[in-house]
Legacy VTK file of the C-alpha trace (Angstrom):
# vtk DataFile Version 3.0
C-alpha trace
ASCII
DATASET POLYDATA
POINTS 135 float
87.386 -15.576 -4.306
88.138 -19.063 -3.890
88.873 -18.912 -0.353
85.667 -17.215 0.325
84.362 -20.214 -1.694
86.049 -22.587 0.735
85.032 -21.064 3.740
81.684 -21.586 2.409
80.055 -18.620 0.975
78.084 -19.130 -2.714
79.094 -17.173 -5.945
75.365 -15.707 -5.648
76.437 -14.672 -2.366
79.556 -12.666 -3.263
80.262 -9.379 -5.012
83.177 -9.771 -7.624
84.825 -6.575 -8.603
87.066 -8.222 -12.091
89.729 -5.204 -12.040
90.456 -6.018 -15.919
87.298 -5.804 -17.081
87.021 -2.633 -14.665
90.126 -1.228 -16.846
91.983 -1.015 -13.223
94.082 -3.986 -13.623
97.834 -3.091 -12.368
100.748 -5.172 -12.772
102.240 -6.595 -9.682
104.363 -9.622 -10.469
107.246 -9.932 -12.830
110.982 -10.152 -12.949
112.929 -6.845 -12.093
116.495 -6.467 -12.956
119.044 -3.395 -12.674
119.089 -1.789 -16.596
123.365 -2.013 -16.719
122.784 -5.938 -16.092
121.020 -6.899 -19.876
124.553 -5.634 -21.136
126.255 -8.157 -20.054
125.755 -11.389 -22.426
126.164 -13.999 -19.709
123.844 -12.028 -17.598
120.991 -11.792 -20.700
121.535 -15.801 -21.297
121.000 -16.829 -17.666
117.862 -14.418 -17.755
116.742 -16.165 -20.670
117.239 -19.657 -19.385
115.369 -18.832 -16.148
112.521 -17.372 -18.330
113.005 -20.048 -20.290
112.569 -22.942 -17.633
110.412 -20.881 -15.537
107.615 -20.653 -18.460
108.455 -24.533 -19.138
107.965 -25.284 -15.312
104.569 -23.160 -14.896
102.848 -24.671 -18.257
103.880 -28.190 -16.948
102.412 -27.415 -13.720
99.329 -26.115 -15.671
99.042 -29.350 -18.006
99.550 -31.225 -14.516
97.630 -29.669 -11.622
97.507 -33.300 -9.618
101.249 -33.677 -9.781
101.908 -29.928 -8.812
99.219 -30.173 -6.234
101.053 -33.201 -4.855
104.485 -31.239 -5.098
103.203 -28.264 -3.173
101.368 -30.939 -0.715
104.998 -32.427 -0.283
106.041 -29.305 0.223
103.863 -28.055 3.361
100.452 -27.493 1.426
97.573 -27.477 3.303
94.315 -28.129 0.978
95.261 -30.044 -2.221
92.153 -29.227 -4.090
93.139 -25.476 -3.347
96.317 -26.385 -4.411
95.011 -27.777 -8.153
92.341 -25.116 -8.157
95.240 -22.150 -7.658
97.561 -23.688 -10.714
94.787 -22.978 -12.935
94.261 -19.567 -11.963
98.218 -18.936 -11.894
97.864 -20.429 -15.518
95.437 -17.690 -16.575
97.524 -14.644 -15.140
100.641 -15.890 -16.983
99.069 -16.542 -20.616
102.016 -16.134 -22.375
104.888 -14.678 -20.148
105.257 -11.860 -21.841
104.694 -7.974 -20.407
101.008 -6.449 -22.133
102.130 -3.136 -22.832
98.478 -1.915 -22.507
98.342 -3.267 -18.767
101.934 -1.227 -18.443
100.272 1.966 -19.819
97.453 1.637 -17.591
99.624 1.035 -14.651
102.086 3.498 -15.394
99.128 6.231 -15.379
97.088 5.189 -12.564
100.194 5.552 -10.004
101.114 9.206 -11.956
97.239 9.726 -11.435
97.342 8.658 -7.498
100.600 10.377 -7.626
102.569 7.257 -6.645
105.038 8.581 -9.162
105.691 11.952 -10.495
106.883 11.618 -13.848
106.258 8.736 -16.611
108.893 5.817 -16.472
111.133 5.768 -19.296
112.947 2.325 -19.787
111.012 0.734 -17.588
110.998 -2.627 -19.509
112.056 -4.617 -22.054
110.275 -7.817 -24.112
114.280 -8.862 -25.098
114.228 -11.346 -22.669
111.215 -12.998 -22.928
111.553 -12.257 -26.885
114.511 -14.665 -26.817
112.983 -17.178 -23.732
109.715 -17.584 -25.750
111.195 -18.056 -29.380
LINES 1 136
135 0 1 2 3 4 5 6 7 8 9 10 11 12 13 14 15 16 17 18 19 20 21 22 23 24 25 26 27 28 29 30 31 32 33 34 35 36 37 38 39 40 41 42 43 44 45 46 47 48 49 50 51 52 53 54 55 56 57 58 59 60 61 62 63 64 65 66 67 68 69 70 71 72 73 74 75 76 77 78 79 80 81 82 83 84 85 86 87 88 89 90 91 92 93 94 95 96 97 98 99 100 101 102 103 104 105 106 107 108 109 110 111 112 113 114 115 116 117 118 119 120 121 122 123 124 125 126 127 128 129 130 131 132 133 134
């Protein structure tokens, strides 16, 4: 949307398709880790303390957008506005870290229904670690 935007097109001149409000929002991002792994206590705590700081990190950024647009400008950024713009948005997909088991649902039966997979995930996730990040 926004690059549209910046390449200068209006919002009057643009169809938006919102895939949540659609009901045919998927997940896509998120942190994937082998099952056998969340056994292991040193493994769960590091997991933990990257959710941890990771969560920290994003709603500084969010609370921040001209210092993280200046970061990601130091960085090799190209358009800082974009840049200040795009934390926002990144701010609204997080909310609050955690997994919406009503967006998992969904997903999980759109890619049986496309027959992406054939049989319904069991164990696919777990809210332990961002139970214990987010306390």
């Amino acid at each position: 949307y926004w690059q549209a935007i910046d390449a200068g097109f209006k919002p009057e001149d643009l169809v938006v398709f919102n895939y949540t409000e659609l009901g045919n929002d998927l997940l896509e991002d998120g942190l994937y880790v082998i099952e056998d792994n969340l056994k292991d206590p040193a493994f769960e705590d590091k997991m933990v303390r990257f959710v941890r700081a990771s969560m920290k990190g994003w709603k500084y950024a969010v609370d921040n957008p001209e210092e993280a647009a200046e970061a990601v400008m130091e960085a090799g950024g190209e358009d800082e506005n974009h840049q200040k713009r795009m934390v926002g948005e990144v701010g609204k997909l997080i909310g609050d870290g955690k997994l919406d088991p009503v967006v998992y649902e969904r997903t999980a039966k759109a890619l049986l229904d496309q027959k992406i997979i054939t049989k319904e995930p069991e164990g696919a996730y777990t809210t332990a670690i961002t139970d214990k990040a987010l306390q």
